[in-house]
N, C-alpha and C positions, 0 to 999 in steps of 0.2 A: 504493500500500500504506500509507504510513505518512498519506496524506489520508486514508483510512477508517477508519484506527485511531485519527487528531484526532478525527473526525467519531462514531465508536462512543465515545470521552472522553467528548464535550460532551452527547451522549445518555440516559449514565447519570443522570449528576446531574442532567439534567434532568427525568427521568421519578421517580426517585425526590423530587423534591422537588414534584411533582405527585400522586405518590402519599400525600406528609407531608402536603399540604394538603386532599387528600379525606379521610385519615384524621381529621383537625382535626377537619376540619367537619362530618362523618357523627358524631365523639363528641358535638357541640352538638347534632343533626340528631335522636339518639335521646335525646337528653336530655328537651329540647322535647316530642318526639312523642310519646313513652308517658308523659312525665311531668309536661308540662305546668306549670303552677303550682307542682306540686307542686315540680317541680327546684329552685326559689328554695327553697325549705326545704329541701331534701335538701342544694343545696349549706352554706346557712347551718348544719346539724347539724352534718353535717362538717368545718367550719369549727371550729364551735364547740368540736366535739371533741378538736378537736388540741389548741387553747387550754387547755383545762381538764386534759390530760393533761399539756402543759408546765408548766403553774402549779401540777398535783399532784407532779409531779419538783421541782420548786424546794420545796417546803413539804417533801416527804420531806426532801431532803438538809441544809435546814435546823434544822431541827425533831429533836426525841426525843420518845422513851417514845411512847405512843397515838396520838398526834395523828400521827408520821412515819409508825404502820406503817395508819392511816387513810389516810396518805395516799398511801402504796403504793397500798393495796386504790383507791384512785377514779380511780388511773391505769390501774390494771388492767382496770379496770370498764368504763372510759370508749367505747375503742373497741371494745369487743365487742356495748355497750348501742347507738352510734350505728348497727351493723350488724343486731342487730338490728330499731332501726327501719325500716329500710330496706326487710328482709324484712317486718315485723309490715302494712307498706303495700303489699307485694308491689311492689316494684321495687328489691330489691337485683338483680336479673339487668341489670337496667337499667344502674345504679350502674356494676356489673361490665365492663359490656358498655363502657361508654361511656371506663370510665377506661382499657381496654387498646388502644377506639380512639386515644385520644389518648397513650399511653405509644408506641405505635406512630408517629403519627406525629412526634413529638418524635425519637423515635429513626430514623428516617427521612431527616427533616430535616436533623439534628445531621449524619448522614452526607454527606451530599447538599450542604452547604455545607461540609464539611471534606474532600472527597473531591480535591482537588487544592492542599491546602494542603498542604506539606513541612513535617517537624516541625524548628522553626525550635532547632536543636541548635548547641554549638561546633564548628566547621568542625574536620575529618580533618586531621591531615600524618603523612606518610612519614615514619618516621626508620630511624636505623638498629636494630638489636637491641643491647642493652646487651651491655658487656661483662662488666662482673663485677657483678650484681644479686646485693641483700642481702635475703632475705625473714625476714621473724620472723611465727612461729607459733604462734596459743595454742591448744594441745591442747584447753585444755577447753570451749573457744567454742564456741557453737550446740549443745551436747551431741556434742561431740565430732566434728564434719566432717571435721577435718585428719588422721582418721586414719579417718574410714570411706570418706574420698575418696584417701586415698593422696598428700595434698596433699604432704608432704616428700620420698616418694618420686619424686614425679611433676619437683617443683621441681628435686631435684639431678638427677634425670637431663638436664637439661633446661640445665646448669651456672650454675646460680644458686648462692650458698651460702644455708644455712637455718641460723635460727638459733630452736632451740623453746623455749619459754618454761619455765621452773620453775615449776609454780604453786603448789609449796609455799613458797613466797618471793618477795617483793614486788622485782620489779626496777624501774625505768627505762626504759621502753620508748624513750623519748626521747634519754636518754644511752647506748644500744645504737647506737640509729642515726645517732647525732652521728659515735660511733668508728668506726662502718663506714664512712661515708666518708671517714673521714680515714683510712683504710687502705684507700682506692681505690674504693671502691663508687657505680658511676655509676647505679642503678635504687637503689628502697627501697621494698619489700615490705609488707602486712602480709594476712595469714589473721586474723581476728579480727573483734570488735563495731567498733561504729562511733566508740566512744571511743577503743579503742586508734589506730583507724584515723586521728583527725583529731591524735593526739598525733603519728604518725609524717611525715603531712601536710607538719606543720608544718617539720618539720627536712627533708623534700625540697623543700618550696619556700625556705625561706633559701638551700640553696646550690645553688637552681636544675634539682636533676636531675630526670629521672621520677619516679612515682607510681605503685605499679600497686598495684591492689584483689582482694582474693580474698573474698568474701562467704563467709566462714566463721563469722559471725554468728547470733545469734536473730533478728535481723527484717532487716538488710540494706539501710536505706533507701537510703543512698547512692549502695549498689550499685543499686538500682533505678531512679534518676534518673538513672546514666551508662548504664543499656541492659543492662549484666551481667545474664547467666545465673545465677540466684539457687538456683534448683534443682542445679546443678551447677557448684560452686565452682571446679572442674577446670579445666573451660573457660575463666578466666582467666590460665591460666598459656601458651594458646596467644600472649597478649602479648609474651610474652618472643621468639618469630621471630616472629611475623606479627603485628607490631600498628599502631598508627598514637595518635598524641598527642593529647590536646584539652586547652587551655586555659582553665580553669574560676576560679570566682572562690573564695576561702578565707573564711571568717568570723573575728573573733576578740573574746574578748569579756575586756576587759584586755590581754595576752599569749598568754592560751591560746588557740589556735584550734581551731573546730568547723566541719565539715563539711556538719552538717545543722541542729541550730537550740539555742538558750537558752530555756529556759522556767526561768519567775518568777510566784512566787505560790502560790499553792493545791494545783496538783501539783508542782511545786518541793517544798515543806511535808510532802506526805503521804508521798513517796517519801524524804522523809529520817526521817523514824520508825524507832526501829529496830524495830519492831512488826512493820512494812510489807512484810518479807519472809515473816514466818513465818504473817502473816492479812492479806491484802492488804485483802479487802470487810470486815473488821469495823473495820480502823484508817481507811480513807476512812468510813468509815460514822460512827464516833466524833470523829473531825477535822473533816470538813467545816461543818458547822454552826456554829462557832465562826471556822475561816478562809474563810466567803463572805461571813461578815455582820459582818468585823471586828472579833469581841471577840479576836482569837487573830492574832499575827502582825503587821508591820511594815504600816504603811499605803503601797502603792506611787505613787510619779508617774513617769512618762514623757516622756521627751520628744524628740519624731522629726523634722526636719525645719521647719517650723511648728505642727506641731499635737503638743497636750498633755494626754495621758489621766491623770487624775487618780483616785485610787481605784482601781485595776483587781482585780479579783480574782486573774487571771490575764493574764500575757503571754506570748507568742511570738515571738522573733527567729528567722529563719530567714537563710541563707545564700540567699539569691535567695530568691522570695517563693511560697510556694505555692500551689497550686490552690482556690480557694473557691466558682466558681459550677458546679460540677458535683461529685455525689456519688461519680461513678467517677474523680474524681481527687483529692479529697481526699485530703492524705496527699503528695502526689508536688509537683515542681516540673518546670516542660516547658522551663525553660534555667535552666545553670549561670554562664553568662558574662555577666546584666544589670547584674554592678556594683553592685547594688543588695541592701538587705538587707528583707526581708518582715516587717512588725511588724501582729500579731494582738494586740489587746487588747479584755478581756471583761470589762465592767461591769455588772452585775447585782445591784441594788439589790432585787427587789421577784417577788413572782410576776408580776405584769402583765408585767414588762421580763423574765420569761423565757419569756413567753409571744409575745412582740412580735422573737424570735427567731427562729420561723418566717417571718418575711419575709426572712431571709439575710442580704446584706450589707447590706442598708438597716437593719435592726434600729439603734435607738438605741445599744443596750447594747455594737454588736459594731464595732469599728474593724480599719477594715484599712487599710496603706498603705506602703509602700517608704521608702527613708532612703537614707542613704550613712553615719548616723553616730546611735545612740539611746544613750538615757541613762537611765541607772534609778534613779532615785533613791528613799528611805525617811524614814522618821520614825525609823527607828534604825540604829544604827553599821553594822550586815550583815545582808546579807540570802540567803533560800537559793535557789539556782540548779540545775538539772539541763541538765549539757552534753553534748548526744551522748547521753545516759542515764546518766550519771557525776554522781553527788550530792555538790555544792560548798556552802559558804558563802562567801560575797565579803563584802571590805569596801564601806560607799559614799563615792559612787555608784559604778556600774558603768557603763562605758563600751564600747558595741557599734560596731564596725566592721566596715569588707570592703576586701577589698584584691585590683582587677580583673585577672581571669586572672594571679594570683600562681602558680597550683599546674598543672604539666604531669604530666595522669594519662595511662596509657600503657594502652591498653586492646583488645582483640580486635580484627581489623577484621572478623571476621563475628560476630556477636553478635546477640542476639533484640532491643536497639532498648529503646527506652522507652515502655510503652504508650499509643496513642494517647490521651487526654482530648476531650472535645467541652464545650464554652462552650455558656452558653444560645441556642434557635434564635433567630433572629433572622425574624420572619416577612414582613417588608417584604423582606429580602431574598431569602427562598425567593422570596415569589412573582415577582419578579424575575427569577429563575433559573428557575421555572418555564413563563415565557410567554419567556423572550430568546431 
């Protein structure tokens, strides 16, 4: 029994990664065949198109008055003119045909070499259920979850104490949770965004206890990296009996700790306007121009490890380093516990170098690379930072670190998981796997 169910294992992947490389070859196959010659132009159009739409996006966002909304209009233009050609030759079916072969079998593949990889996560432990958990609440987080989910009721029944936030008055969310363990609180809660989240973090990992998350937030990243139930914030509080602990790493940039990442520069900049709130697209629209091309704003350097980004328009520190060679996981990170901090830096000088952006992480202008310790330094005394989504000024330099499996979150043990991601295919390896 369980030899035929090895055996039905090693079959799948195999035939599906036979199947990614018919589908390959059959896109090159129709390509060729109805298009002949022609394909070498059709690709170079396309090519060409994208280019010309990235370097009309770079000329809009730097540029004013005629010349930006010209240069709207030629991004706009661009890809609907390349498709027309396409048709005006009669072989956009072609085009069509060929690109869904091959999105097919990239997606194929991607499975087919990921199909028996375990997603490499911080290892589960048993513990007990806390005895006296402290949860703090912000009513008014996410537009209001903590109480269309019944969060405080569900909490105390459940004997946790809760404690809901005042939002007509600026508290401490920090020095709430210092007091509740010092009047015995072995769990520390929060329902909230991810700023309040990485402030309470912080004071569960100094004195060691659990962590538990309730994604009562707008967007809920963190919770999405540890597996939580994002849609229903409820099912976090099954933590409190049945849960199990994972050991993750903390970020912190100075003293403060964040959970998810530092950004510096450009949207740092735009989201401290106070403009920003009440007309998001007209104050990026007005700002940008002046903090991509440096007449506006502190000139940044960096420096990670060995290597030293100079000029960046924008940077990224993250808390483990995120996803960049796949578009379904940008955004996300697939381990909490590599110790390591993720630094994204974006240099863009010129329409050419934001056109030479669609090659990914090879791009000149785009650095990516891990650290244990980054440094941000300026040409003036501070500079502005957004932590968690919390809009700071620091003085310089800034000093980013991580400090490995600091912070024990205490989280579901049945849970939806963290969505799979898939890495570029690798086609040396399919067909490996598809003749082994």
């Amino acid at each position: 029994m369980h030899r035929d169910s090895g055996a039905r294992g090693r079959l799948v992947p195999r035939w599906s990664a036979r199947l990614a490389l018919v589908s390959a070859l059959a896109a090159v196959v129709v390509l060729l065949v109805f298009a002949g010659v022609k394909s070498i132009v059709l690709l170079g159009a396309g090519l060409a198109g994208l280019a010309v739409s990235a370097a009309s996006l770079w000329w809009a966002l730097t540029l004013r008055g005629t010349v930006r909304l010209l240069a709207f209009a030629l991004a706009a233009v661009v890809p609907p003119a390349v498709l027309a050609l396409y048709a005006w030759a009669d072989l956009l079916w072609v085009v069509l045909v060929s690109l869904a072969l091959w999105a097919l079998g990239v997606s194929v593949g991607g499975a087919a070499l990921s199909r028996d990889v375990e997603h490499a996560g911080p290892p589960e432990v048993r513990t007990a259920p806390p005895r006296r958990p402290f949860l703090i609440m912000n009513p008014r987080s996410g537009g209001g979850k903590v109480g269309t989910f019944h969060l405080r009721e569900r909490a105390e029944a459940l004997g946790a104490d809760v404690l809901l936030l005042d939002t007509a008055h600026q508290q401490d969310v920090a020095a709430l949770a210092d007091k509740a363990v010092q009047d015995g609180a072995d769990l520390l809660g929060v329902a909230g965004g991810d700023g309040t989240q990485a402030l309470v973090a912080a004071v569960a990992a100094r004195h060691g206890i659990p962590f538990l998350v309730i994604p009562a937030g707008t967007r809920n990243h963190f919770a999405l990296d540890l597996g939580l139930d994002r849609g229903d914030p409820s099912t976090s509080l099954d933590a409190l009996t049945d849960g199990v602990e994972l050991r993750i790493d903390i970020g912190y940039i100075g003293e403060r700790a964040f959970v998810n990442n530092a950004s510096f520069g450009t949207y740092a900049a735009v989201v401290q306007s106070p403009a920003y709130r009440d007309d998001k697209v007209r104050t990026i629209l007005r700002t940008l121009p002046d903090l991509l091309t440096h007449r506006r704003g502190p000139r940044l350097s960096v420096r990670a490890a060995d290597t030293v980004i100079d000029g960046p328009q924008a940077v990224l520190v993250s808390n483990n380093p995120y996803r960049m060679d796949d578009l379904a996981g940008l955004g996300r990170r697939e381990v909490l516990d590599s110790g390591a901090l993720g630094v994204l830096g974006l240099n863009v000088d010129s329409a050419r170098q934001a056109a030479e952006l669609l090659s990914g992480r090879r791009a000149p202008g785009l650095t990516t690379l891990t650290a244990q310790e980054v440094v941000i330094d300026a040409d003036g005394p501070e500079i502005e930072a957004g932590v968690d989504g919390e809009a700071l000024t620091l003085p310089t330099p800034v000093r980013c670190t991580i400090r490995p499996r600091a912070l024990r979150v205490r989280v579901p043990r049945h849970r939806p998981g963290v969505p799979r991601t898939r890495g570029p295919v690798d086609w040396r390896r399919l067909w490996k796997l598809a003749w082994s």
